[in-house]
N, C-alpha and C positions, 0 to 999 in steps of 0.2 A: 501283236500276238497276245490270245489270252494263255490262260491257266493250263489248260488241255492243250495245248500247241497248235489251235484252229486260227483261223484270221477271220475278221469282220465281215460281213456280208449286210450292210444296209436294207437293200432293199427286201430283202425274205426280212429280214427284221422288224420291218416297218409292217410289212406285211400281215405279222404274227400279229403285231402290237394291234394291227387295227381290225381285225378277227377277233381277239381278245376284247375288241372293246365294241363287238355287235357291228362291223362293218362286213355284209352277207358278200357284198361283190370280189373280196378275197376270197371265196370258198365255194361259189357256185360253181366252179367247177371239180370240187373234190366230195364235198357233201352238203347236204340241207343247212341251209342257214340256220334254221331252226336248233340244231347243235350245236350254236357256236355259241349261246350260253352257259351260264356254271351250271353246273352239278349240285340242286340243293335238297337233300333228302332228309328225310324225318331228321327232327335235334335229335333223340334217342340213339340215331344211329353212331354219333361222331364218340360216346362213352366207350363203347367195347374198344374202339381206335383208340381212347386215350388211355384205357386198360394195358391193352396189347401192347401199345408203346412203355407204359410204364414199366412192364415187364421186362422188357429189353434194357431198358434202361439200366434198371435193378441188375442185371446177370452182367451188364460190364464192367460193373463196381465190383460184383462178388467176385469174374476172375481176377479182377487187377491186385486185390487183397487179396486173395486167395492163400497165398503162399505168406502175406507178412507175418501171422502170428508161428508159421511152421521152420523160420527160417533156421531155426537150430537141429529141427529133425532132419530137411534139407541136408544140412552140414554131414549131421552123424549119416544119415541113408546110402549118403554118396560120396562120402569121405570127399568134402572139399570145402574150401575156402569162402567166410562171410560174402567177400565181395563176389564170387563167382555167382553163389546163391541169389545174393540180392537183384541180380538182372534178372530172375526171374519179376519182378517188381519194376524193374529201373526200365524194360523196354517199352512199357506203357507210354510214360512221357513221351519220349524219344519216338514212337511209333507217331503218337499224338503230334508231336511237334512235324512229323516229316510227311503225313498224312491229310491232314486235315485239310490241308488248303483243296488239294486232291477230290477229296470226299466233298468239299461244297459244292465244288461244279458240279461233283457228280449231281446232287441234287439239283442243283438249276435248271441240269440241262434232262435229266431222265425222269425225276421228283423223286421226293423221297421215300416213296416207299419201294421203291427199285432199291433203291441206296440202303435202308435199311433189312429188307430182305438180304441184300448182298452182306449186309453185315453179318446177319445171323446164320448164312449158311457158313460163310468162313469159320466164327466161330463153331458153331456145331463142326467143323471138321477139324478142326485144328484142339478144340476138346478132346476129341479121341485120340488126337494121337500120343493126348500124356498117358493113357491107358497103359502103354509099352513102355516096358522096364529099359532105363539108362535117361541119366540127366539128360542127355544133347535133344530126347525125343520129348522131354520135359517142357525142354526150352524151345524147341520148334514151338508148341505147340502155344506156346506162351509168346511168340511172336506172330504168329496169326490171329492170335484172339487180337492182340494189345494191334492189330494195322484193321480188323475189324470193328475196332470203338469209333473211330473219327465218324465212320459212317452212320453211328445209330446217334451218338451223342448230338453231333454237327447238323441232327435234323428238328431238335427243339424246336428250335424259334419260327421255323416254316410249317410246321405240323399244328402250332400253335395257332399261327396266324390263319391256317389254311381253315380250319375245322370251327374256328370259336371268333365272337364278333371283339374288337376295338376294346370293348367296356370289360372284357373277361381276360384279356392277356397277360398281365401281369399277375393276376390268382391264376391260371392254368400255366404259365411260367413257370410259377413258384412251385405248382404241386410237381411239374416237369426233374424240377430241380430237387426236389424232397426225395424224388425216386434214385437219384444219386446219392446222395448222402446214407437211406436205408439200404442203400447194397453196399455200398462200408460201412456199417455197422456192422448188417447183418454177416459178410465176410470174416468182418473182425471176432464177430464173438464164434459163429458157427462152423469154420474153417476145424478149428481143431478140434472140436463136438464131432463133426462130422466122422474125422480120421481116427476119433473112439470109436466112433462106434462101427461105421464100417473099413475100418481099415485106409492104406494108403490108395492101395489100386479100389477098391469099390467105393471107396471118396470121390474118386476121377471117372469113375463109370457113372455115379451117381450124376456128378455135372455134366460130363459128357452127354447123359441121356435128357438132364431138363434143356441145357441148351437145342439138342435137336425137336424135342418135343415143342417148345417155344418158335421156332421158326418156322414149323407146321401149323403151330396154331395163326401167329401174325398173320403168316401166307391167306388164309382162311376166313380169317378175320375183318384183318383191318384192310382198307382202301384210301384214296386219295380226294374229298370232296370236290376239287378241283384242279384235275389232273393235266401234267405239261400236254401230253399227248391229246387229250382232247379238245385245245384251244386252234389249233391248227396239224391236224398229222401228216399233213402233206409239206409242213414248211420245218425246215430244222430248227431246232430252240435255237434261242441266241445266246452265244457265248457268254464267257463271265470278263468282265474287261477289272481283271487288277489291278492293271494301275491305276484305274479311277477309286477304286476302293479306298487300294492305300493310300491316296494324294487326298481322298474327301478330309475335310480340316474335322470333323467332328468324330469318322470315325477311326484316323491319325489317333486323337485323345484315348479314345475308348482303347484301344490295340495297344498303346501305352501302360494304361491304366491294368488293365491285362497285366502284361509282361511283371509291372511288379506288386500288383495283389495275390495274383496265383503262386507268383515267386516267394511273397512273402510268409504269403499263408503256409505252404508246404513247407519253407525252410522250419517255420515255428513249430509244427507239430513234428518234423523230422527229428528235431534235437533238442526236443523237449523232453525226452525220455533220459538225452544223455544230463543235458542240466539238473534236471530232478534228480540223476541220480548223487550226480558231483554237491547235489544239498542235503544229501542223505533221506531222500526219499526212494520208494522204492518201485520196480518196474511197473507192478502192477497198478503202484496208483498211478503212474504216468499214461499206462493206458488207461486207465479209469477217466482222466481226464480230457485226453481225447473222446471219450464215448460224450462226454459231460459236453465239449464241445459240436458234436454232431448233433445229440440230442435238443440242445439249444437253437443250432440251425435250423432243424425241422420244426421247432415251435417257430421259427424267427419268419419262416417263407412261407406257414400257413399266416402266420397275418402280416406281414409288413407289405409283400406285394399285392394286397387287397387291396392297401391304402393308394397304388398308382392309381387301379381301375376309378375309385371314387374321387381322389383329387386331381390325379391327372400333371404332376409336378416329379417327373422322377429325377431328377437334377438334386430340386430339395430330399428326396428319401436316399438319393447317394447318399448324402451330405449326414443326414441320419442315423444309414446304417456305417459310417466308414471314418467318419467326423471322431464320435464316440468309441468305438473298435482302438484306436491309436493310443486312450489312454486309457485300455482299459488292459492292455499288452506287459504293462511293466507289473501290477498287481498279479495280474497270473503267473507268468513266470518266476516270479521273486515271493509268492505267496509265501506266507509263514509257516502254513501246514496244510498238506495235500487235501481236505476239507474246504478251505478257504480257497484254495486254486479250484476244486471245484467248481465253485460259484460262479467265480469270476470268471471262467471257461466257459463256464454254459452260458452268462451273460455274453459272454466276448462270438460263440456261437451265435445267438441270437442276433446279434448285430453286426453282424461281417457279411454271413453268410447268404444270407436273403439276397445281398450286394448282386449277385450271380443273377437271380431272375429280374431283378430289375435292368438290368445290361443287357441281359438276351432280348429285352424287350425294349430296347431304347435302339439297340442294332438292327430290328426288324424295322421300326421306323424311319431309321434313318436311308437303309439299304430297299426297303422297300422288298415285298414275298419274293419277288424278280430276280432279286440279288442277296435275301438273305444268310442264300444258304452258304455260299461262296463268304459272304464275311462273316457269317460266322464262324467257317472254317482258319479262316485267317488269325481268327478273336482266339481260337483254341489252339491254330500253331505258335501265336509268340507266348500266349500264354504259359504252355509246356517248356518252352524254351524259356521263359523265367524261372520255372519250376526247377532245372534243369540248373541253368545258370546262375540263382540267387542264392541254390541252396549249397551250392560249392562254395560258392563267396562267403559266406556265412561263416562253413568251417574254416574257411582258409583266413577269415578275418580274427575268428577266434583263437586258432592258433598263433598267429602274430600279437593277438593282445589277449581278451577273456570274454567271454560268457555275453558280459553287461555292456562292454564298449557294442558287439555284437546287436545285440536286443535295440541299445540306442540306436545305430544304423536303421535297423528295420525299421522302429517308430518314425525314423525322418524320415525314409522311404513314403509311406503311407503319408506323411504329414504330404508332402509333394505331390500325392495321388489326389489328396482331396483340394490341393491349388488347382490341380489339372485341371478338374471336375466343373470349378467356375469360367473354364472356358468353353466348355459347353453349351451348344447352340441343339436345344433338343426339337424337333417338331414337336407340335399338336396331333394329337389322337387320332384327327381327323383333317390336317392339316395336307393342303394338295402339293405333290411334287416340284422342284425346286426347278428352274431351267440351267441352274448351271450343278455340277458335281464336283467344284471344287469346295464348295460350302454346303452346309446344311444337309437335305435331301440329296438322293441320288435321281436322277432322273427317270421314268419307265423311259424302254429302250424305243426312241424315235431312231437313233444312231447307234451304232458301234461306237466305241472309245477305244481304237486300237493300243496293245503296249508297245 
């Protein structure tokens, strides 16, 4: 059984595969063989797509923060409780963690620009409905957006691969990934800009109308270079076989390494505001440093994942960006004066966070366009489920001891991530499919791999 509750069907499968791969006598009875090549149109054209996408990208970030710098207004507007408020925030994760596997198939099997259209109309309607006064219609609204992320995020690595050659993936990874980071930023600083200037409810009308503007334009826009439907339309896609994903030994590591990078990352900047405060520092520089840290990122992913494209070693650029990150963790937090955590923030940005585009681009290879999108969705549900899990542990470790024993945990976390790391069996660029899926590559689909 796969992911969607469909069962294997071999022979359409093979079928597909060998259509896919210019064999006309699977399709002379449904269309011109001549069809059953890709889709290659002007280079020019695949820009607006990665435009469009970037766009989308940017507005998942902006509602996911949306609400964190307002959560006190929150409290006062609707007369209720931190924690109550803070799920306007917290069902992100949690949507993320219960979703995402979901949303990969979806891409597998429809592609992704079904899957992200679908994202963006969700969102566009679940926008509107924070327009209506009362929390509960807040929070609907803020639970449709946050189960229409998996969809637009979980399409990276496929949209990457689909549009742009081997030699370019790891810089259009990275720029992929950069469009994340400037919609938290841009959230973080703009959210409450925004609710000056126009108010609370013309705040929400405002988003609500770029999100629907945005899914018009996509729709209009962007397109699929090489679309599921047009390799075979008469044969069904093949399913996403799970348990080969999760039993692959290399992409086991990566879904690891997941669970406690994302975990660790989120727990640091979550209760970095309360540390700084308990050292007598004050909120606004703790946000200043986060900014310090994002800003950093986005310097770190315009150049560090150029360096895959040209050497071609992302094993060594883990090692790089995630090696260095681990000690550079106790200087920040324990910095002497919010100045000097600055620094060290924006370094520790630079060199973590790049981490992200080189993994979406070690998962495409390994999974192969075929199966990206399914594992990458897997890559993002344990992820959030670290996010989720690491950052509870954290407090609940702190409250049994302090602050510091805390901190030290996370750096052995991470030390652990990067032992992981040398058990990585990475393909070549251009290195051909593997015949078996317990190691290395996954296979293109000759067979099912029932679960």
């Amino acid at each position: 059984m796969y992911i969607d509750g469909s069962h294997p069907e071999p022979d359409t499968q093979q079928r597909a595969r060998r259509a896919a791969n210019g064999n006309t006598e699977e399709m002379d009875a449904g269309r011109p063989a001549a069809a059953a090549g890709p889709l290659d149109p002007p280079a020019p054209r695949r820009w607006p797509v990665l435009a469009a996408f970037l766009g989308a990208l940017i507005l998942t970030q902006v509602f996911w923060y949306n609400f964190a710098p307002l959560i006190s207004l929150l409290m006062a507007k609707y007369r209720i409780g931190g924690l109550a408020a803070s799920w306007t925030i917290l069902v992100f994760p949690l949507a993320s963690m219960l979703f995402s596997g979901y949303a990969g198939a979806l891409i597998d099997r429809r592609g992704y620009r079904f899957a992200i259209q679908l994202g963006l109309a969700l969102m566009a309607f679940s926008a509107a409905l924070r327009i209506f006064d009362g929390f509960y219609m807040l929070l609907a609204g803020q639970i449709g957006i946050a189960i229409s992320v998996p969809c637009i995020v979980t399409c990276i690595s496929t949209l990457v691969a689909d549009w742009f050659g081997p030699a370019e993936e790891g810089f259009l990874t990275g720029i992929c990934t950069i469009g994340i980071f400037v919609g938290m930023a841009l959230s973080l600083a703009a959210s409450p800009l925004l609710v000056d200037w126009l108010g609370f409810r013309g705040a929400m009308v405002f988003l609500a109308a770029a999100a629907a503007g945005w899914a018009l334009l996509f729709h209009f826009t962007a397109r699929e270079n090489h679309p599921v439907r047009a390799v075979a339309p008469n044969v069904k896609p093949a399913a996403t076989p799970v348990r080969a994903l999760l039993t692959n030994r290399n992409l086991a590591i990566v879904f690891v390494t997941a669970f406690i990078g994302q975990g660790c990352f989120n727990a640091l900047t979550t209760w970095l505001e309360v540390i700084w405060h308990e050292r007598g520092f004050s909120s606004d520089a703790a946000g200043m440093a986060g900014g310090t840290i994002i800003a950093g990122g986005i310097a770190g992913s315009l150049f560090i994942p150029r360096l895959l494209d040209k050497f071609d070693h992302p094993r060594l650029l883990l090692w790089i960006c995630l090696a260095p990150s681990l000690l550079v963790v106790h200087p920040f937090v324990f910095a002497a004066s919010p100045r000097l955590g600055y620094a060290w923030g924006a370094l520790l940005g630079f060199l973590w966070l790049p981490s992200l585009a080189i993994t979406l681009t070690v998962i495409e290879r390994i999974a192969h366009k075929e199966h990206a999108g399914a594992a990458s969705g897997i890559f993002w549900t344990i992820g959030n489920a670290g996010v989720l899990g690491l950052t509870i542990c954290f407090e609940v470790l702190h409250q049994a001891t302090n602050w510091r024993v805390s901190i030290n945990v996370l750096v052995l976390l991470l030390a652990g991530m990067n032992a992981l790391i040398a058990l990585l069996r990475i393909p070549a660029r251009h290195a051909p499919a593997a015949r078996s899926i317990s190691y290395g590559t996954l296979p293109e689909s000759d067979t099912a791999t029932p679960d």
